[in-house]
C-alpha positions as CSV (number, residue, x, y, z in Angstrom):
1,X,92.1,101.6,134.5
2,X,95.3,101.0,136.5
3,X,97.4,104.0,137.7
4,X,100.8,104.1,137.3
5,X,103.3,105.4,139.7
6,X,107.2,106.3,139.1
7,X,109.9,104.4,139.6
8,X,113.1,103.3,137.8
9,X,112.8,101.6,134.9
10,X,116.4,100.4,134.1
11,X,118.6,101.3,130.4
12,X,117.4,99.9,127.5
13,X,121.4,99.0,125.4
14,X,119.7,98.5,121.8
15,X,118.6,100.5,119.2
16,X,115.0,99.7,117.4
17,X,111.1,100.7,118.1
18,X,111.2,99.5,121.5
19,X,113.6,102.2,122.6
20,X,111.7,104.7,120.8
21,X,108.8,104.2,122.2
22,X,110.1,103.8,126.1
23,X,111.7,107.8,125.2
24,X,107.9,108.7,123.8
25,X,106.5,107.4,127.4
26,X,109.4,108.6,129.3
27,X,108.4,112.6,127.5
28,X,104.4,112.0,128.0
29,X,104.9,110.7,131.9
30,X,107.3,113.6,132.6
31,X,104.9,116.1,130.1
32,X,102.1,115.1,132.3
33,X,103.5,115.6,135.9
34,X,104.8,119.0,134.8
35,X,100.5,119.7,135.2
36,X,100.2,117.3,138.1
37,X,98.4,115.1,136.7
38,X,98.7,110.9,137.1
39,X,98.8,109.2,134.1
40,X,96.5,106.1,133.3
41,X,97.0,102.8,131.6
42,X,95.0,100.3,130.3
43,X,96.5,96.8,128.7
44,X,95.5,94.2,126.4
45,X,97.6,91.5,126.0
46,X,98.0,87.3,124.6
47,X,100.9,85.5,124.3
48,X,101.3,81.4,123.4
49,X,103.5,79.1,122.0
50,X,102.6,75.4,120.8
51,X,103.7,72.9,118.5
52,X,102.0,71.1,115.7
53,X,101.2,67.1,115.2
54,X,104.7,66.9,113.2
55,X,106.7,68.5,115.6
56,X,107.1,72.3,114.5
57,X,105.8,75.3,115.7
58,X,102.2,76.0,116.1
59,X,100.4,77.0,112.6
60,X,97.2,78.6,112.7
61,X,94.5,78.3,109.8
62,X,91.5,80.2,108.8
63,X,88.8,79.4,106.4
64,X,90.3,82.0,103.5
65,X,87.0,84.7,103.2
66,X,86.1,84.3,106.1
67,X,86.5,87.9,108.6
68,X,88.7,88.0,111.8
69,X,89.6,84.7,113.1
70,X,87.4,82.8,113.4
71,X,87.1,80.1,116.8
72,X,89.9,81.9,117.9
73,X,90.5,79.8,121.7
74,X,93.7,77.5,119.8
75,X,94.3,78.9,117.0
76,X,96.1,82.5,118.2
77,X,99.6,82.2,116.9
78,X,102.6,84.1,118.8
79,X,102.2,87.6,121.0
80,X,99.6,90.6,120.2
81,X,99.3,93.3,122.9
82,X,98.3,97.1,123.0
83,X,99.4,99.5,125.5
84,X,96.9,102.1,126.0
85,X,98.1,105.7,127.8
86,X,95.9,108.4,129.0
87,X,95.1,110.8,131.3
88,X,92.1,113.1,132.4
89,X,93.1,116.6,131.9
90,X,89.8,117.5,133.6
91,X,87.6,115.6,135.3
92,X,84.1,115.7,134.9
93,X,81.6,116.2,137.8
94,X,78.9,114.2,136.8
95,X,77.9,113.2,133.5
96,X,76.9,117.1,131.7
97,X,80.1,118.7,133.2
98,X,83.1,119.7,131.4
99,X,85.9,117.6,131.0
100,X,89.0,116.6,128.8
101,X,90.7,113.9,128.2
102,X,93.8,112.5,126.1
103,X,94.3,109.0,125.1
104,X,97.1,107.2,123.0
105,X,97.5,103.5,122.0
106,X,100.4,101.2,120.8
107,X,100.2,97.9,119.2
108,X,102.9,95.3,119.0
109,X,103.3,92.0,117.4
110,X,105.7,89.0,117.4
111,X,106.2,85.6,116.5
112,X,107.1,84.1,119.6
113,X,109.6,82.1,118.3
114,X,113.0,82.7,120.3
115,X,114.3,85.0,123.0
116,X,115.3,88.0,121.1
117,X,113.0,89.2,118.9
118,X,112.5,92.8,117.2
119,X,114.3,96.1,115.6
120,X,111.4,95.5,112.9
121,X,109.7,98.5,112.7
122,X,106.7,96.7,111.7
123,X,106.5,95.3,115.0
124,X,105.2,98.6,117.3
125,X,102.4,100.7,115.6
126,X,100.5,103.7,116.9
127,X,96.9,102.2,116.9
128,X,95.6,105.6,118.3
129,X,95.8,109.3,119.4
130,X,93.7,112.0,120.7
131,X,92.2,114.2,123.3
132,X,88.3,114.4,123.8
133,X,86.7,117.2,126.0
134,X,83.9,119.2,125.9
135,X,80.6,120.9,127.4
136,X,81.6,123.6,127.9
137,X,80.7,126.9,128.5
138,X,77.0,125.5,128.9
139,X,77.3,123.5,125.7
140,X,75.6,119.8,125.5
141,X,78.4,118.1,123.0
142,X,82.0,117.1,123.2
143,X,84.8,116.8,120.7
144,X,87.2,115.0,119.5
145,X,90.2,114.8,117.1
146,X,92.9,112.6,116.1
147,X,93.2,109.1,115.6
148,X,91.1,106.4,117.2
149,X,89.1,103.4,117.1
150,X,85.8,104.1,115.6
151,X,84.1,100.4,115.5
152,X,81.0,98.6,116.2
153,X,80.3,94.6,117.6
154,X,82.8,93.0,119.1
155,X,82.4,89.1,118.5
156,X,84.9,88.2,121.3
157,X,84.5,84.2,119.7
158,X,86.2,85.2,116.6
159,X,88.2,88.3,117.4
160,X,86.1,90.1,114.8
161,X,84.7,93.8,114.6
162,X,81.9,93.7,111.7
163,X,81.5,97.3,111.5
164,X,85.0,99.3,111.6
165,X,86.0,102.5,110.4
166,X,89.2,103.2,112.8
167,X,91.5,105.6,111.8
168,X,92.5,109.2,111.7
169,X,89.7,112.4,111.8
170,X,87.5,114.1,114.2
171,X,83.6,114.6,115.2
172,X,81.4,115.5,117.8
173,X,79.4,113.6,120.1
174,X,77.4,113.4,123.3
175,X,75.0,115.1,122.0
176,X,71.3,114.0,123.3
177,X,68.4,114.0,121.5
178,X,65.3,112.2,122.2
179,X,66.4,109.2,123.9
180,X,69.5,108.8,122.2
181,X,72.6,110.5,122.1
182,X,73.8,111.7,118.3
183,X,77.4,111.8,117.2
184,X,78.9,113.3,113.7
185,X,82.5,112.4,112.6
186,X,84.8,112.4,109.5
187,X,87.3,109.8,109.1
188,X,89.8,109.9,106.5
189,X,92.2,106.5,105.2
190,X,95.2,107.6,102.6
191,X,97.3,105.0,103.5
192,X,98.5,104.3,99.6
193,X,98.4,100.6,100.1
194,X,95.6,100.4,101.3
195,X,93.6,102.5,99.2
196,X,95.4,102.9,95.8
197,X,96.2,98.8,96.1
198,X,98.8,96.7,97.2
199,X,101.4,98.6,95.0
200,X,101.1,101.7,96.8
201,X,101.2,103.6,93.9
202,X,100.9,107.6,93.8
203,X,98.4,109.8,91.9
204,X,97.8,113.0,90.7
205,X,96.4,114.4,93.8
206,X,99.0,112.3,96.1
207,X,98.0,109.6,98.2
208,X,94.6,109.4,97.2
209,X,92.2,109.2,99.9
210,X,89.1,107.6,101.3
211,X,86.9,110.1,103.1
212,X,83.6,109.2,105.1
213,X,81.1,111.1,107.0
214,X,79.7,109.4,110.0
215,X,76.2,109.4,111.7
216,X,75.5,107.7,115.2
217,X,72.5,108.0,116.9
218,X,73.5,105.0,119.8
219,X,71.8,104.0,123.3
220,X,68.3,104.2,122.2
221,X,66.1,102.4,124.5
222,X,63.4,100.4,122.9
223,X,61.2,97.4,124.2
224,X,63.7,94.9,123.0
225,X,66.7,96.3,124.0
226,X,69.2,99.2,123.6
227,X,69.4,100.2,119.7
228,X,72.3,102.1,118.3
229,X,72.3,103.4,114.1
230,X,75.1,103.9,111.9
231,X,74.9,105.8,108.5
232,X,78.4,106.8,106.5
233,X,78.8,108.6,103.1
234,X,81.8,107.9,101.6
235,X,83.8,109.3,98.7
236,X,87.1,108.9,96.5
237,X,88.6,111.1,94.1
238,X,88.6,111.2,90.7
239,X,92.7,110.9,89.5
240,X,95.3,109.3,87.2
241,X,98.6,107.5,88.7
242,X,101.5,109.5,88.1
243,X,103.6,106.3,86.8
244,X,103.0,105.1,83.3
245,X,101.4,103.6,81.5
246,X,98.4,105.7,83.4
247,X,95.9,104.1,85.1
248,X,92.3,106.6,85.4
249,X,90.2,106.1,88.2
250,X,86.7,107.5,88.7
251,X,84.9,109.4,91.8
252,X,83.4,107.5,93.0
253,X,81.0,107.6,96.2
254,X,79.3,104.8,98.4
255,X,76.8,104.4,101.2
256,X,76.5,102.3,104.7
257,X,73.7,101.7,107.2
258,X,74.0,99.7,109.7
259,X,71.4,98.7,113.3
260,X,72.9,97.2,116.5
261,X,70.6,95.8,119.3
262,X,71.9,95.2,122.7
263,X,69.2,93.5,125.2
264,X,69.1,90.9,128.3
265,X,67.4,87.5,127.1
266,X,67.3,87.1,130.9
267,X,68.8,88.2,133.8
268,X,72.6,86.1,133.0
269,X,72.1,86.5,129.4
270,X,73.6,89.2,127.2
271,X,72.7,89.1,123.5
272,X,73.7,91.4,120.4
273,X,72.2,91.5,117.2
274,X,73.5,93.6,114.2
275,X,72.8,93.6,110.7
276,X,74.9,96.0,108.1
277,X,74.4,97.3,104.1
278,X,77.2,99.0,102.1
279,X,77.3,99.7,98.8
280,X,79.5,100.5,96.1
281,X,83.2,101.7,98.0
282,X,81.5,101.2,101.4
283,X,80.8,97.3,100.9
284,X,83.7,96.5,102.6
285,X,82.0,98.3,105.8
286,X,85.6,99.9,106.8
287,X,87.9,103.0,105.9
288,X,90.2,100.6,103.7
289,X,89.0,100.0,100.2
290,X,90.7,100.2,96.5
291,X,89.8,103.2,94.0
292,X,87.6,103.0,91.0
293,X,89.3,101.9,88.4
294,X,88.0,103.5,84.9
295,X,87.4,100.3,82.8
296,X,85.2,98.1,80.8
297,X,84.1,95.5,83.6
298,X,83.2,93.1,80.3
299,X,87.0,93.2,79.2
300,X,88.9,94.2,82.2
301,X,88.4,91.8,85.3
302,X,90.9,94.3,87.4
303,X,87.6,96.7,87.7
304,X,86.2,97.4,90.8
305,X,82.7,98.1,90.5
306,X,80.0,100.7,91.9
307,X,77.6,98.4,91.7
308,X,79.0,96.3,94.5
309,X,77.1,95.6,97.6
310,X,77.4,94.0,101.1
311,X,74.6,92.4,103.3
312,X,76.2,91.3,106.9
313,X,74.6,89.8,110.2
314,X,75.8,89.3,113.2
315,X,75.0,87.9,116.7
316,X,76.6,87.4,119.6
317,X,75.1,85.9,122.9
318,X,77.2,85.3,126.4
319,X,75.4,83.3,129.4
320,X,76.8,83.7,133.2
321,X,75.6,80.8,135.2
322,X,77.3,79.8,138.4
323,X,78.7,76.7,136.7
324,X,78.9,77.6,133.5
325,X,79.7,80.2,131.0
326,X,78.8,80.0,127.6
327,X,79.1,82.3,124.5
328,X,78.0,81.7,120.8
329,X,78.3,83.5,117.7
330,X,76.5,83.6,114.4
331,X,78.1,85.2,111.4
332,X,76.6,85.7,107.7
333,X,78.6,87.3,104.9
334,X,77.3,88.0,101.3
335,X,79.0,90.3,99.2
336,X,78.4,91.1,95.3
337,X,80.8,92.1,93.2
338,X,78.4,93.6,90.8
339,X,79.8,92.2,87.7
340,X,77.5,90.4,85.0
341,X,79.4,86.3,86.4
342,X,80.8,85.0,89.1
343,X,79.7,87.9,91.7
344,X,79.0,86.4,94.8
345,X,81.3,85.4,98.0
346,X,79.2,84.4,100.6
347,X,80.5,83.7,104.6
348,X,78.6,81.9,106.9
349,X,79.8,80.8,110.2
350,X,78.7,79.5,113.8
351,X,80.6,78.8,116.8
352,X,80.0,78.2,120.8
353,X,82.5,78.2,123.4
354,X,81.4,76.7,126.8
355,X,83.4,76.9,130.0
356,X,82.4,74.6,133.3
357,X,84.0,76.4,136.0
358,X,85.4,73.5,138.7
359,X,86.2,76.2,141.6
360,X,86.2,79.8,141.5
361,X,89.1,79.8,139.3
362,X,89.8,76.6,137.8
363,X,87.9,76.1,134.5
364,X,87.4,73.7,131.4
365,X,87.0,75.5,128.1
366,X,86.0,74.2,125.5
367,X,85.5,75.3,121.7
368,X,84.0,73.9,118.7
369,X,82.8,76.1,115.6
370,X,82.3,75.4,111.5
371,X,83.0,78.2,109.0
372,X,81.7,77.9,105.2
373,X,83.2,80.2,102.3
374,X,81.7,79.5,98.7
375,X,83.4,82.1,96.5
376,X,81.4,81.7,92.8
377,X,84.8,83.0,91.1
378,X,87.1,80.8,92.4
379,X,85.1,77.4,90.8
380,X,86.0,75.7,93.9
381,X,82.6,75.5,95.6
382,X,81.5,75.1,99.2
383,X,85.2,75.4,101.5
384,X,84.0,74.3,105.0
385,X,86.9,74.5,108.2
386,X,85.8,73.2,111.7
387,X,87.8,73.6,114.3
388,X,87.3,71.9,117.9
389,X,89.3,72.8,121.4
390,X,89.7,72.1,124.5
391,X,91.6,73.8,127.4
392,X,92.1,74.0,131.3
393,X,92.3,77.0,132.6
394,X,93.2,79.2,135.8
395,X,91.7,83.1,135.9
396,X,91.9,85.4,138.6
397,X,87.7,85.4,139.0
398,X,85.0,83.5,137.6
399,X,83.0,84.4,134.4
400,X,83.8,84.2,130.4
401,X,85.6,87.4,130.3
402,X,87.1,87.0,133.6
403,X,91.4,87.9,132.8
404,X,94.3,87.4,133.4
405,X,93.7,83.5,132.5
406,X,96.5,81.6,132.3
407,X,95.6,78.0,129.7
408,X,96.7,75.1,128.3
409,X,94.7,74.0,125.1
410,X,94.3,71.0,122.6
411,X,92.7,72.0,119.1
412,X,92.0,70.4,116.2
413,X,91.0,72.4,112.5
414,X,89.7,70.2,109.9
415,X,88.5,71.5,106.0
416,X,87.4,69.4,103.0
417,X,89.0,68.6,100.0
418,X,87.7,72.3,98.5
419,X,89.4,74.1,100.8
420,X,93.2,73.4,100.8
421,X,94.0,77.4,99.7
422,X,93.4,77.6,103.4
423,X,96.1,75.6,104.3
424,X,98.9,76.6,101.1
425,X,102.1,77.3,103.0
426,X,101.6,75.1,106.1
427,X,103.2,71.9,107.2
428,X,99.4,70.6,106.8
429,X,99.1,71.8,102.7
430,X,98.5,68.3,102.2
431,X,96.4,67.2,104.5
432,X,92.8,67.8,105.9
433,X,93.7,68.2,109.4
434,X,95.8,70.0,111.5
435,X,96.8,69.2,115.7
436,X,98.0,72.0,117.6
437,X,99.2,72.1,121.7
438,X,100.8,74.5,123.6
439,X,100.1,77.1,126.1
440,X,98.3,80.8,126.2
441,X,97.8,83.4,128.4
442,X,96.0,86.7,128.2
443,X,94.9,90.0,130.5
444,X,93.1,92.9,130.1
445,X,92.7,95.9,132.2
């Protein structure tokens, strides 16, 4: 974490998100000297720009079904960065003392596509919000409350979280038990487009809501490795829209387990296994996720049906030599839709990045993966993308997730003939093949 220290900032002479959120920092900085304490800040941030084989911008394609984004190294379109702000309002001791601790996050996307861009309120989003804090008073388990990433297996490769139930409620944690430490949690989602569809439409009980219950028992040591369990109950209410003609839906509820190893193949290799179930509203393993609609699944192909499931694997493997770096990833996808045809989407995916490092800060990337989607409703079988990349790079250190790295790349995605959706709205909708070159560079601390 970097510390930040005062100084003048300058006038900001438009009106839009930006502004508000340089007033919202300019209140916590000044809220948090006013109790002497010095804020924190941590940053993630990419930005590129490129061009395309026919001479446009750079367009970035993924295999439609697939999660995340898959092969990500040259195919990262515009800027994504988040600004996280916090401060320790107590510092702990050692490891059983009390402390407290308050943390927020913004988000911001743009195109990248000309000097002046903005006053879309889209554009700046509050990812998260909270304070944390606890043992106290001789009490083993801390607290939390807000809103906050709550989200398991990171496959750097294809900027992909398998497991991820961010969002706002609260929990406790830190609690150790055996030889793991056990956390409770209740996470809520009644965003209305994102649980009552993409109309956003309003029910009886308002913004209908998904709520899940959340069990982690994480660090477990084990001859293989460390092993950390998930388990989530979910539920959804039973309610009618409020606009007509009404539309019923059911209660509904849903279950998730899920099993993450961590372990050292050897002693410069860092591997992670996971393998995830949910069923009925939990099969999209997140807090997203539609109603249940009340309907005949043999007459009304809108349903969305309890009998749904999700099976998904994951691993993710990162080697540190002296002249090399290399990380791979392994994805596998099955979900079924529970109706009596066509209920199957499966993902499968595999990818290695490797990167020969020249100097201690002059490197060669290089990228090559091949995603498969076959989507038994769609009737248009096995969609393959592969994508290949290659691009010199300069980083402040040595190692794969050495930052701020400064790159330019070269990448190439091809798909078959199955798999133009993929493409649909691109300069390459008719073609097999897209070229993209152009310039990235992204930090984290």
């Amino acid at each position: 974490m970097l510390r930040v220290l005062s100084g003048h900032s300058g006038h900001l002479c438009y009106e839009g998100p930006m502004q508000k959120t340089s007033i919202f920092l300019s209140a916590f900085f000044l809220s948090l000297s006013s109790y002497a304490v010095t804020p924190d800040l941590g940053v993630y941030l990419r930005a590129g720009s490129g061009s395309n084989a026919a001479g446009g911008a750079q367009e970035c394609i993924s295999n439609k079904g697939s999660g995340g984004n898959e092969f990500r190294l040259g195919n990262e379109c515009g800027i994504y960065g988040e600004f996280g702000i916090g401060a320790t309002l107590l510092k702990a001791e050692n490891e059983r003392a009390p402390f407290w601790r308050l943390f927020t996050n913004f988000a911001f996307a743009y195109n990248n596509r000309t000097d002046w861009e903005g006053n879309n309120p889209n554009n700046w989003v509050l990812r998260e919000v909270y304070t944390e804090g606890g043992r106290v008073d001789g009490l083993d388990f801390t607290a939390w409350a807000g809103k906050r990433f709550y989200r398991w297996g990171d496959v750097h490769m294809n900027d992909f979280y398998p497991v991820n139930f961010s969002g706002p409620g609260g929990g406790i944690g830190g609690l150790h038990f055996g030889k793991g430490v056990l956390s409770f949690a209740v996470i809520q989602n009644a965003q209305s487009d994102e649980i009552n569809g993409a109309t956003g439409q309003v029910t009886r009980v308002g913004n209908a809501a998904k709520s899940t219950l959340h069990v982690r028992y994480d660090d477990m040591p084990t001859a293989f490795g460390v092993l950390s369990l998930w388990a989530v109950a979910g539920t959804t209410p039973s309610t009618k829209t409020t606009a007509t003609p009404e539309t019923n839906y059911k209660a509904a509820t849903g279950g998730f387990l899920a099993a993450r190893l961590s372990s050292a193949l050897t002693e410069k290799t860092r591997n992670e296994f996971g393998l995830a179930f949910g069923q009925s509203i939990m099969s999209n393993m997140g807090s997203s996720g539609d109603l249940v609609k009340d309907c005949d699944t043999a007459t009304d192909a809108s349903c969305n049906v309890t009998g749904s499931s999700r099976v998904r694997a994951w691993n993710s493997v990162v080697y540190e030599g002296e002249s090399w770096s290399v990380a791979g990833a392994l994805m596998f996808d099955e979900l079924s839709k529970g109706t009596s045809a066509d209920s199957r989407v499966r993902w499968t995916s595999a990818g290695v990045r490797p990167t020969y490092w020249i100097t201690e800060h002059i490197s060669l990337a290089g990228q090559a993966g091949i995603s498969n989607v076959v989507d038994e409703s769609d009737g248009l079988g096995a969609r393959n993308l592969w994508r290949v990349t290659i691009a010199p790079q300069i980083s402040m250190s040595k190692g794969y997730f050495a930052r701020p790295v400064i790159r330019a790349y070269y990448s190439r995605t091809q798909w078959n003939e199955s798999n133009q959706i993929s493409a649909a709205g691109t300069s390459a909708a008719a073609d097999k093949s897209i070229d993209s070159l152009g310039f990235q560079t992204e930090v984290w601390f």
